[in-house]
N, C-alpha and C positions, 0 to 999 in steps of 0.2 A: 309850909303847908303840911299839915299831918295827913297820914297814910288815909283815913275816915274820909275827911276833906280832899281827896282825889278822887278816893270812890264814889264819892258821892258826885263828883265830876262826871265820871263815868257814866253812873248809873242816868244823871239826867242829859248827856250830849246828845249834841242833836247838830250833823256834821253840818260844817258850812258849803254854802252851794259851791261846785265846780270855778264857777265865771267870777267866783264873788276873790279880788284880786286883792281885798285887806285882810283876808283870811285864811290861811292854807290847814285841812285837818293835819297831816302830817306832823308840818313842825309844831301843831300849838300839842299834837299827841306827843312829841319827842319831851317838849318843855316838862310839859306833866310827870314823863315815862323816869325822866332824869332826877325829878324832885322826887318822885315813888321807891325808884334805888336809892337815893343818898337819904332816907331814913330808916332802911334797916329795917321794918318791917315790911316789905313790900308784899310780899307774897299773899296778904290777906288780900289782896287787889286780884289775884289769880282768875278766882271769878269771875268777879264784875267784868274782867276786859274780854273773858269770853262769851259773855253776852252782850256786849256791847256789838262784839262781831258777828254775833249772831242775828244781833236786832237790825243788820244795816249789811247785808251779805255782798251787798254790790255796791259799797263803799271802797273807795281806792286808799286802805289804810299803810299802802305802802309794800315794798318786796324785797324785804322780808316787814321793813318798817319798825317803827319803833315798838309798836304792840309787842311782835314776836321776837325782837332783840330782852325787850324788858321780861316777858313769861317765860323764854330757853335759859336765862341768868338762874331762874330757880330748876336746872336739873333734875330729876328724881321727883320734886313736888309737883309740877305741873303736869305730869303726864297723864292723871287722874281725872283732872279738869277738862283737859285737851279729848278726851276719849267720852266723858260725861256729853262736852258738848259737842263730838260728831252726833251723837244719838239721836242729839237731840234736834240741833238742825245743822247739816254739816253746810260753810261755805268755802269757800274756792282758798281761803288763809288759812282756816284751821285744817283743811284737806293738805295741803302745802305741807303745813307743820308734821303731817303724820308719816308725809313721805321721807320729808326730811330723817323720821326717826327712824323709819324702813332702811334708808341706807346708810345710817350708822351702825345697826343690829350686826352684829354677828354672831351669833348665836343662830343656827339657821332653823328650827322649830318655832323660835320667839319669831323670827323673820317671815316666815309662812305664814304664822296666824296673824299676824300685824299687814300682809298685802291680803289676807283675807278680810279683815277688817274692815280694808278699803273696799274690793270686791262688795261687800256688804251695802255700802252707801250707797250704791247707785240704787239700792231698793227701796231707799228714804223718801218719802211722796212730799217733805219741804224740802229739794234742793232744788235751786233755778238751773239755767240750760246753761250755765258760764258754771257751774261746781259740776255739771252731770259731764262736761267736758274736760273738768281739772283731773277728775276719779277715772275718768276712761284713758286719759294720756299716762296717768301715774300708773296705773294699772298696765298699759301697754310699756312703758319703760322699764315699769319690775319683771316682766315676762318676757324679758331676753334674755 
């Protein structure tokens, strides 16, 4: 399956229900996530899978899951994406992902404006009461 032919996966999923026991989204994301690295262009997917998390904020895509295993594999690339779409509608995995990058930083000015960052979301009028609680723990974890 080509890198196009995922995205386009992407772009039209529509997760399976919870109860529904011949379908798990997880593993059928992994199966994808795994065909999207072993062709070497993966990265143009960057997007798409950040609006997929976007479009589905209270989806259980996993922790870390395969989403955020397959988007941290592109280092340096993704971090663009990942920033584009807190702005845009931040949820409770891409908030995850940005803390995760908080406490890799060392650089500690790069570090401050990046927990300001976060500080920032909570002022976003799309985030639900499960990401306005992800930003205030993260937030209280980086203030110790």
């Amino acid at each position: 399956m080509t890198t196009d032919q995922i995205i386009e996966i992407f772009e039209k999923f529509v997760p399976f229900d919870e109860m529904d026991a011949e379908n798990d989204n997880i593993l059928f994301l992994y199966e994808l996530t795994d065909l999207l690295v072993a062709n070497g262009d993966g990265e143009k997917a960057i997007a798409p899978i950040f609006q997929m998390m976007e479009k589905y904020p209270e989806v259980d895509f996993g922790s870390p899951g395969p989403l955020v295993h397959t988007i941290e594999k592109f280092r340096g690339s993704y971090e663009i994406y990942l920033y584009e779409s807190l702005q845009r509608k931040p949820t409770s995995l891409t908030v995850w992902m940005l803390n995760r990058i908080i406490n890799s930083e060392n650089e500690p000015g790069r570090k401050s404006d990046l927990i300001e960052m976060l500080r920032s979301l909570l002022e976003s009028p799309v985030i639900n009461d499960e990401t306005r609680e992800s930003i205030q723990g993260f937030i209280n974890f980086q203030s110790r």
